[in-house]
MDTraj code that builds the backbone (N, CA, C; nanometers):
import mdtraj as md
import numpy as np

residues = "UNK UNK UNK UNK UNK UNK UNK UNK UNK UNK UNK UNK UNK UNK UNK UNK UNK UNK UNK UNK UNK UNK UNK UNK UNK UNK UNK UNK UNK UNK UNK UNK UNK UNK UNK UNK UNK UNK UNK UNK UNK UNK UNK UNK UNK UNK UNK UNK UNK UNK UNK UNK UNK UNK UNK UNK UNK UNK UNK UNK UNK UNK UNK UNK UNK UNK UNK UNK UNK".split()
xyz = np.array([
    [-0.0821, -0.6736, -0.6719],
    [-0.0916, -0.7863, -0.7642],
    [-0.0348, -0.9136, -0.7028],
    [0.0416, -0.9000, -0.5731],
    [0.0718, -1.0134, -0.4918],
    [-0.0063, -1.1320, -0.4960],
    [-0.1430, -1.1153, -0.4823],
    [-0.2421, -1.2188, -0.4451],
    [-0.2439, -1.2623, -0.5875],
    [-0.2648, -1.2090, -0.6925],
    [-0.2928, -1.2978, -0.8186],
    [-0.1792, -1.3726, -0.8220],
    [-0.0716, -1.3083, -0.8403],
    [0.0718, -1.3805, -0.8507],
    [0.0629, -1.5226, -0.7876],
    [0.0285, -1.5183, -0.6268],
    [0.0161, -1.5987, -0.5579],
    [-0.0654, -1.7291, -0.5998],
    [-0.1864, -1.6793, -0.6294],
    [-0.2620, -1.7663, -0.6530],
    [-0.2736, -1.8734, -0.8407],
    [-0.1776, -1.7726, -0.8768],
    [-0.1061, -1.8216, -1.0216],
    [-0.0104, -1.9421, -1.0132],
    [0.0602, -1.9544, -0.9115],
    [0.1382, -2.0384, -0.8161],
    [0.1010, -2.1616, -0.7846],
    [-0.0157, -2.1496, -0.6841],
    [-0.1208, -2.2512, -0.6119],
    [-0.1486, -2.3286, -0.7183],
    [-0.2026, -2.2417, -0.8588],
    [-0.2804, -2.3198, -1.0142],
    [-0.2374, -2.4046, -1.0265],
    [-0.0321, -2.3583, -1.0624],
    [0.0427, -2.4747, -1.1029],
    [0.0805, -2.6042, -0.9918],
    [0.0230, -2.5924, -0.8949],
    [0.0621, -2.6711, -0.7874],
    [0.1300, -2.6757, -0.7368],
    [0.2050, -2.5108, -0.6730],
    [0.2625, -2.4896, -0.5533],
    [0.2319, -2.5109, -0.4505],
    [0.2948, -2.5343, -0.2944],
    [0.1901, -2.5418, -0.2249],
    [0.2698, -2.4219, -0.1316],
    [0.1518, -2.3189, -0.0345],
    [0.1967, -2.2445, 0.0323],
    [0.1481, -2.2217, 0.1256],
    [0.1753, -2.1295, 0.2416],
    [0.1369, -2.1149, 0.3515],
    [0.1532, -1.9796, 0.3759],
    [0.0461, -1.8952, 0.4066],
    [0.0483, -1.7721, 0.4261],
    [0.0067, -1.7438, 0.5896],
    [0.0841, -1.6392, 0.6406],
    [0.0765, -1.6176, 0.7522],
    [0.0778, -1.4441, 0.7786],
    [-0.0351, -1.3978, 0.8621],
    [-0.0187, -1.2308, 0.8876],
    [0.0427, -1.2399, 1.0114],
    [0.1445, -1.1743, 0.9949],
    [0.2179, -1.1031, 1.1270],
    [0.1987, -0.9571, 1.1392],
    [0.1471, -0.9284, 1.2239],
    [0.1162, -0.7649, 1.2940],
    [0.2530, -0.6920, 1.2745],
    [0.2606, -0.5552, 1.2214],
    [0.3758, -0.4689, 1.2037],
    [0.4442, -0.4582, 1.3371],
    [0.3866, -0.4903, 1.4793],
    [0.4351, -0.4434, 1.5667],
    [0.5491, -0.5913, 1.5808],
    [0.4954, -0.6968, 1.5460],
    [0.5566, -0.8173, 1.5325],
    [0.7053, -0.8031, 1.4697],
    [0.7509, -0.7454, 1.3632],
    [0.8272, -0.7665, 1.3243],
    [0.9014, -0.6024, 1.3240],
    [0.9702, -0.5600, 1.4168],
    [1.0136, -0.4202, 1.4407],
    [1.0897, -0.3509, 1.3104],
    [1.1472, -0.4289, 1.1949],
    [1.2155, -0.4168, 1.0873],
    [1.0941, -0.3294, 0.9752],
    [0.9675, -0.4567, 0.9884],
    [0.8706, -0.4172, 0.8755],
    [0.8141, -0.3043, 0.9252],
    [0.8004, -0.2717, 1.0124],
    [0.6975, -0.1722, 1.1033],
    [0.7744, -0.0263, 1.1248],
    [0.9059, -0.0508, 1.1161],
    [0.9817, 0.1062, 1.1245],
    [0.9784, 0.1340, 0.9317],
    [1.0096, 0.0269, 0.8291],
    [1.0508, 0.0752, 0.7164],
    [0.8965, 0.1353, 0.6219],
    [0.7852, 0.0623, 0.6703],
    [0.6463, 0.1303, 0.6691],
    [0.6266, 0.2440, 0.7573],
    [0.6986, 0.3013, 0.8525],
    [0.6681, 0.4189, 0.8905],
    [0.7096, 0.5122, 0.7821],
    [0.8314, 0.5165, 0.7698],
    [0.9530, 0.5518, 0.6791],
    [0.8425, 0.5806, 0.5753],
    [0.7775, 0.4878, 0.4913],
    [0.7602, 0.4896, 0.3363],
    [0.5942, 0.5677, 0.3892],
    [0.5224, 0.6049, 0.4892],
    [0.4527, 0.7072, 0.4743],
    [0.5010, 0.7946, 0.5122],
    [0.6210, 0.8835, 0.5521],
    [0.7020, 0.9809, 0.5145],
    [0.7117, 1.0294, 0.3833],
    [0.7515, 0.8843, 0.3539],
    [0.8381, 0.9546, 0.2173],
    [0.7104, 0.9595, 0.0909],
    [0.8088, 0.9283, -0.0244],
    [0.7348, 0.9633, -0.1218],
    [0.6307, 0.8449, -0.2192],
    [0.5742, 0.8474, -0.3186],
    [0.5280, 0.7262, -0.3378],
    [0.6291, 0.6467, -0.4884],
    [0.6486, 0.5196, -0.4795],
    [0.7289, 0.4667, -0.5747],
    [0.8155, 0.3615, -0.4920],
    [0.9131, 0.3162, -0.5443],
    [1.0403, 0.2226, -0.5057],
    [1.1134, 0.2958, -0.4936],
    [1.1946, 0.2782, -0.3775],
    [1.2925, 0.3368, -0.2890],
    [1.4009, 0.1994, -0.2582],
    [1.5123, 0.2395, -0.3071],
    [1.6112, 0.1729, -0.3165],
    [1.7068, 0.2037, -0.1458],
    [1.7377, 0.1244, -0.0659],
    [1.8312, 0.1863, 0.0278],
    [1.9595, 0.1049, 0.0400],
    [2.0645, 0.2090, 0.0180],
    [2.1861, 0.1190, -0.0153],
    [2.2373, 0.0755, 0.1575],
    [2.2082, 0.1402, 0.2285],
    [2.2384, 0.1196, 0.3816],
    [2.1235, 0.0998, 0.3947],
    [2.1199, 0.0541, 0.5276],
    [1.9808, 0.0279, 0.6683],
    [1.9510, 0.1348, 0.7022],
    [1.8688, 0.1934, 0.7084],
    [1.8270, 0.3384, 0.8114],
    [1.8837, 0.3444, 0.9173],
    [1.9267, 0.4798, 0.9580],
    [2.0041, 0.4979, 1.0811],
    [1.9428, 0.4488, 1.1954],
    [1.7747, 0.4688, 1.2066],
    [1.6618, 0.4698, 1.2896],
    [1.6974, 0.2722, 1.3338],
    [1.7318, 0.1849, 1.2264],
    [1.7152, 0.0562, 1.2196],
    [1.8231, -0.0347, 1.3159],
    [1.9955, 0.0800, 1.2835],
    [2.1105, 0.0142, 1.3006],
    [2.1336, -0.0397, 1.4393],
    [2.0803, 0.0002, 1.5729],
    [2.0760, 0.0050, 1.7112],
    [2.0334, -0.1762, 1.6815],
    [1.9280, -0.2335, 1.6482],
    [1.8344, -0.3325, 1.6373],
    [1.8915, -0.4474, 1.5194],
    [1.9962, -0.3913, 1.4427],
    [2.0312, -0.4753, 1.3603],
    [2.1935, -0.5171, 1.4613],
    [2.2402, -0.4954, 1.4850],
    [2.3468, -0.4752, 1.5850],
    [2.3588, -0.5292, 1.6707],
    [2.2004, -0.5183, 1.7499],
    [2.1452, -0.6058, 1.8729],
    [2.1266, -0.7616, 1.8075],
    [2.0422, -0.7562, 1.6995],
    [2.0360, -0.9101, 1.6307],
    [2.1744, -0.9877, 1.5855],
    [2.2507, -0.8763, 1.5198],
    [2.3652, -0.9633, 1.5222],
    [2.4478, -1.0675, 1.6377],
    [2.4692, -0.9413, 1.7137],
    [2.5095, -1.0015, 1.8787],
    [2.3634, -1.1105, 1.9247],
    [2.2800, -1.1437, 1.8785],
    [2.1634, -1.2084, 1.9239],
    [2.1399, -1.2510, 2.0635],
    [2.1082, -1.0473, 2.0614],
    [2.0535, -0.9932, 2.1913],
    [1.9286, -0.9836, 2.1531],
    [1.8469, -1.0752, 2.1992],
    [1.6758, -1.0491, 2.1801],
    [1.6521, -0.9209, 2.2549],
    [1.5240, -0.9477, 2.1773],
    [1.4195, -0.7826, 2.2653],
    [1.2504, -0.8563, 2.3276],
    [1.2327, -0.9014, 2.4309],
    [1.0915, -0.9152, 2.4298],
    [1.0077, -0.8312, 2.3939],
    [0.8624, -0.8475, 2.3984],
    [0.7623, -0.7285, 2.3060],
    [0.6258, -0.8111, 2.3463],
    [0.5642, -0.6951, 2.3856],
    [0.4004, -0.7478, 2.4737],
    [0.2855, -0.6712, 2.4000],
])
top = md.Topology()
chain = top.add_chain()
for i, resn in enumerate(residues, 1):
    res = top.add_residue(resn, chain, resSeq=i)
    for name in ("N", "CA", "C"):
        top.add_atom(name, md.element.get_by_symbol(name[0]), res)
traj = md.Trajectory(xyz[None], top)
């Protein structure tokens, strides 16, 4: 229902800019979509980061980039 929402927005004269970034693009969105075809279907609450995540959140803190080709 994103897109209606969205475009409910635009009506009132929001203005926006939508952009697709590839899952491989963003290593955060692309591990927690692996994750959620694992798991089950619904909202999944996570009170921590996935263990799988913490190496990469750690690295960003210290803002130690990662290149990616």
């Amino acid at each position: 229902m994103y897109i209606g929402d969205c475009l409910d927005l635009i009506r009132e004269g929001w203005v926006m800019e939508v952009r697709h970034i590839f899952r491989e693009g963003n290593h955060y969105a692309d591990h927690l979509a692996n994750l959620a075809h694992e798991g089950t279907n619904g909202l999944v609450r996570l009170p921590n980061p996935p263990d799988g995540l913490l190496p990469s959140l750690h690295a960003d803190a210290l803002r130690h980039g990662k290149l990616r080709f």
